[in-house]
N, C-alpha and C positions, 0 to 999 in steps of 0.2 A: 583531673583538675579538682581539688579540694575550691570548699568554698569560698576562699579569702586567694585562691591564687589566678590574677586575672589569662584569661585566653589571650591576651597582648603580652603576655611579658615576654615568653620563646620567641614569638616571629610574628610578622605584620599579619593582625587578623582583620579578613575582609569580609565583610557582608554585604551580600546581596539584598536591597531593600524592595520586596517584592511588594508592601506597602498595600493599598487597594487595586493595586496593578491586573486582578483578578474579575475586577466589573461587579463582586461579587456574586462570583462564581466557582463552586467547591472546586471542575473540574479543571480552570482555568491554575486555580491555584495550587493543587496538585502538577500541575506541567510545570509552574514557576517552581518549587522545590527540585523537577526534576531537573532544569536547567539551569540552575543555581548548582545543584552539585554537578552537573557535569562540567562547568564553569571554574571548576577549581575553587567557588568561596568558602569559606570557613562555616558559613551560617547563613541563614533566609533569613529575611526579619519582616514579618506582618504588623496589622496594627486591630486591634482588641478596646472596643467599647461598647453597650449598653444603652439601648435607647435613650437616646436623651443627657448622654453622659458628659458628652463633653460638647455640643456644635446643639444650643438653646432653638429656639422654635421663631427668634427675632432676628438671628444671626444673620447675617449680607455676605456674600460673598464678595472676596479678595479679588483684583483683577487675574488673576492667572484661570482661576475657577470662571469666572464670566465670558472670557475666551472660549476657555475649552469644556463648556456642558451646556446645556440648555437655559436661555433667559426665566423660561415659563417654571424652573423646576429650582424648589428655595434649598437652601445648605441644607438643613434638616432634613428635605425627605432625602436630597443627596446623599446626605452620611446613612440613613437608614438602609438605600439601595445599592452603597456598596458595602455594607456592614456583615461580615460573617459570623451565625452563632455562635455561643462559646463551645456549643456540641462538635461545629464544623474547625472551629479551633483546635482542639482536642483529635480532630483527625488528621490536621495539617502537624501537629506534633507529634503521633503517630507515623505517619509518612515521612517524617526528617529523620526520626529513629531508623528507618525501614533504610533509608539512603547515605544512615551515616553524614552527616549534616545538622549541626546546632540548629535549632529550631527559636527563632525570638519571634518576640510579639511588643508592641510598644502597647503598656495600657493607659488607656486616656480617662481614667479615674479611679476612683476609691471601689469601685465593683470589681473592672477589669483587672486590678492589681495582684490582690490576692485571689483574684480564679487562678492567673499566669505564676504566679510564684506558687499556691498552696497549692492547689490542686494539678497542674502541670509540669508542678518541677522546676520550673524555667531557669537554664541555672545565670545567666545573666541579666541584668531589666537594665533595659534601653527606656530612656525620658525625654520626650521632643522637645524640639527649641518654642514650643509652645505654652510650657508651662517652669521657664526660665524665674519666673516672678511669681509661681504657685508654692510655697513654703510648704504648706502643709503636706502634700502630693510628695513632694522633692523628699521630707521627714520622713513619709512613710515607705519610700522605695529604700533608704538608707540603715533602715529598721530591719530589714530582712536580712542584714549583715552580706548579701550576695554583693560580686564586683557592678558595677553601674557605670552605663556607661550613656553622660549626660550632654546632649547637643545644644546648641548656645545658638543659632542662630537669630536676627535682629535685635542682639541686644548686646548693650555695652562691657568692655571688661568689670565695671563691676559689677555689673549684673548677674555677670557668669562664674564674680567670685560669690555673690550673694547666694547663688544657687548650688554655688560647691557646698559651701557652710553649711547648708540647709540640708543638703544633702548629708554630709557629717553631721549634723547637731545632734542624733539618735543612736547613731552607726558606731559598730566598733571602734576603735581606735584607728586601725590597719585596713580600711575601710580599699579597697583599689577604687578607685575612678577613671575613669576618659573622660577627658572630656573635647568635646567636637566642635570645630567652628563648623562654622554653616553661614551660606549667603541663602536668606528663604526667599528665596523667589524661583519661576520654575517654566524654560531652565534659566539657571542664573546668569547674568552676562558678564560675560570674561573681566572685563575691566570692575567687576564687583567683588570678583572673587575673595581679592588682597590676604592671598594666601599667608604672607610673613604674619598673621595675625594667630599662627599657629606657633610661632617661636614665643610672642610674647607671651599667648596661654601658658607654654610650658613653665616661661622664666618664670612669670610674675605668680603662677599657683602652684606650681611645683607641682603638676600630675605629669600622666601619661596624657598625650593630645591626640588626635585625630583628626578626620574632615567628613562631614556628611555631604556630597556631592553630588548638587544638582546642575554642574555645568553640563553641555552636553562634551562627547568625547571623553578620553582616557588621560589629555596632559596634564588636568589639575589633580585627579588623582595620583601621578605616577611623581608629578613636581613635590607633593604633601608628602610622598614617601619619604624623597630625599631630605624635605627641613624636618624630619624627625617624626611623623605621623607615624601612631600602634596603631592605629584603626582605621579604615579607610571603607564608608558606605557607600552604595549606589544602586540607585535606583534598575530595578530590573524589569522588563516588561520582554513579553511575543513579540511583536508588532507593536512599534514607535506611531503606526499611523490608527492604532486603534482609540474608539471614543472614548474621554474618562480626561482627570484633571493632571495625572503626573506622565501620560506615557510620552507626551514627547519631552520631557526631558530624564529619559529613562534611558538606559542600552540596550540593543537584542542579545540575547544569547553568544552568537559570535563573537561579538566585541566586545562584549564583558569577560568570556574566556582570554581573547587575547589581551584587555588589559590586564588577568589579574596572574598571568604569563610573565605581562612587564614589572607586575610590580613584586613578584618574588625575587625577578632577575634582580632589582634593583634593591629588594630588601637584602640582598645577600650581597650584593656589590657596597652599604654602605659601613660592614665593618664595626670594630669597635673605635673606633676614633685615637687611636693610640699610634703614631707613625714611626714605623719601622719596616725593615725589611719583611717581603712576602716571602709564604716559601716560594713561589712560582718563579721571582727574581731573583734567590739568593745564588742559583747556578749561574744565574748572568753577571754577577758584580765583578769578578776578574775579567770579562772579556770587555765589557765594555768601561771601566774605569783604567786608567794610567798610574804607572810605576815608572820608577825611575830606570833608563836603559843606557848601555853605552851607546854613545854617536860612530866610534871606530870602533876595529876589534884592538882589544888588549891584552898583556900579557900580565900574568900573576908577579906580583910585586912591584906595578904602576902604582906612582902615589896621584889620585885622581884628581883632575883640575874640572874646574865648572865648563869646560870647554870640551871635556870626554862625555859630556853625559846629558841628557833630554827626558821629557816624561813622556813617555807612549804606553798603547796599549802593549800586553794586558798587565791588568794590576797584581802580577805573580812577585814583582820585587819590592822594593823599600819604595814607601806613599809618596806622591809628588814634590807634599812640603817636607820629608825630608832630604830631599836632594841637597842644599845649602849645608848641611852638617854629613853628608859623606865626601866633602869637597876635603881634600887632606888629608884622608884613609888610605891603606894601604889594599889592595885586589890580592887576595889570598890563593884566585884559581883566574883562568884563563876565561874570557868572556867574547863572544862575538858582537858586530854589530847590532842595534837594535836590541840584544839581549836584555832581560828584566837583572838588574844589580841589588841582589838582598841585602840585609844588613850581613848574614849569613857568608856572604863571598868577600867582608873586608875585617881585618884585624883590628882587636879594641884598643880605642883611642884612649 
């Protein structure tokens, strides 16, 4: 992959959003890599900030985080406790190397950005649906000229074209994008999904789309494949019943392998959209289509009436709708019942 050629264009690319999934915990996090690539994903994606970089020291926590962590314990020192250094970063990209497995990291500021891209390599940057309305940030990932691939959640289509543009406004020309709908909430409930809002991303910005996926289960990812989804993330965790903010609406291991099982099935089953015969079918279209046949046996130099002749299988002789124009031909060779009548067995008219 050169740098302007995005990991979506070949085939559906999945990442495993291993996230803070970790507890932060280097060894927790090391397992999440190994189960992301035995899972078949394309890429881990972690998340990369700096004290204080992006969740302020006044911040309130959102109800999903109020559920699932301690009342006593504020967002801030939260983010700091599950926050890995950029040393233990740099070993999680190490260990994806080691596994054959893209290695991401979403960075939540102006620090985290250029550790991930200059010093790491990173060859794609991933943008949360958190900083949709952060221009500056969105400028500076698009600067790097690398593919980006930008999630939209809680925010309106123009928001999400606001943040394309912004994303472009520095960027090469040929700049690739994804860009992700996302329902943030966690996990998100089914009737919020409104997945079709992934056809409109396509019409109305003309990128490549995806779906950052916080339902629980496989059918909102496997459904996003079909309306046209290149990207398709989810959340990865050990143990769904472990403490922390995203694991239950996360996958185990097992089910994340079998969804991303289904969704190759299905990225290969959706084709170029161009309808014509398969080769898998083209053996079947004489047996099961109809050809014109005699109804009696005949004998060579019958001039044919609409009365000799029926459409049956197989489709070996002249097409159904010409049967009305071999009506008053001449039979050049002998034919049996049911026999397919070519244009080939009657003299020119």
């Amino acid at each position: 992959m050169t740098r302007l050629d995005p990991p979506w264009a070949e085939r559906l690319f999945v990442v495993a959003e291993a996230g803070v999934n970790h507890n932060g915990d280097l060894g927790l996090a090391f397992e999440l890599i190994e189960a992301a690539a035995d899972a078949g994903a394309d890429a881990v994606k972690f998340q990369t900030w700096v004290p204080g970089e992006i969740v302020g020291r006044h911040t309130h926590k959102v109800a999903y985080l109020d559920r699932s962590t301690e009342a006593s314990e504020s967002f801030y020192d939260l983010a700091e406790r599950l926050r890995l250094s950029f040393e233990d970063t740099a070993r999680l990209r190490d260990r994806c190397a080691e596994r054959g497995i893209m290695f991401l990291s979403t960075p939540e500021g102006f620090e985290s950005l250029p550790f991930l891209v200059e010093r790491l390599d990173m060859p794609v940057i991933k943008i949360g649906s958190a900083e949709v309305n952060h221009s500056a940030l969105l400028a500076a990932a698009g600067r790097y000229g690398r593919p980006v691939i930008l999630s939209t959640g809680a925010s309106t289509l123009e928001e999400a074209a606001g943040a394309l543009a912004a994303v472009r406004s520095e960027a090469p020309p040929d700049l690739p994008v994804a860009v992700l709908h996302c329902t943030s909430e966690y996990p998100a409930p089914d009737a919020d999904m409104n997945l079709r809002a992934l056809q409109t991303l396509a019409g109305e910005l003309g990128v490549a789309v995806g779906l950052s996926d916080h339902s629980t289960g496989p059918e909102a990812a496997i459904a996003a494949a079909a309306l046209g989804a290149r990207v398709i993330e989810k959340h990865l965790t050990l143990d769904r019943t472990l403490p922390g903010p995203d694991h239950a609406a996360s996958m185990e291991p097992a089910a994340m392998k079998d969804m991303i099982t289904a969704l190759r099935r299905v990225d290969r089953m959706l084709g170029d959209g161009r309808k014509r015969p398969m080769p898998s079918e083209i053996d079947n279209i004489a047996g099961i289509r109809r050809s014109v046949v005699a109804l009696r046996p005949l004998r060579a130099g019958a001039v044919l009436a609409a009365t000799d002749l029926a459409c049956k299988r197989p489709a070996t002789g002249a097409p159904p709708d010409d049967l009305p124009r071999l009506v008053g031909r001449t039979l050049t060779r002998d034919v049996e019942a049911d026999e397919p009548i070519a244009w080939t067995d009657v003299a020119a008219g």
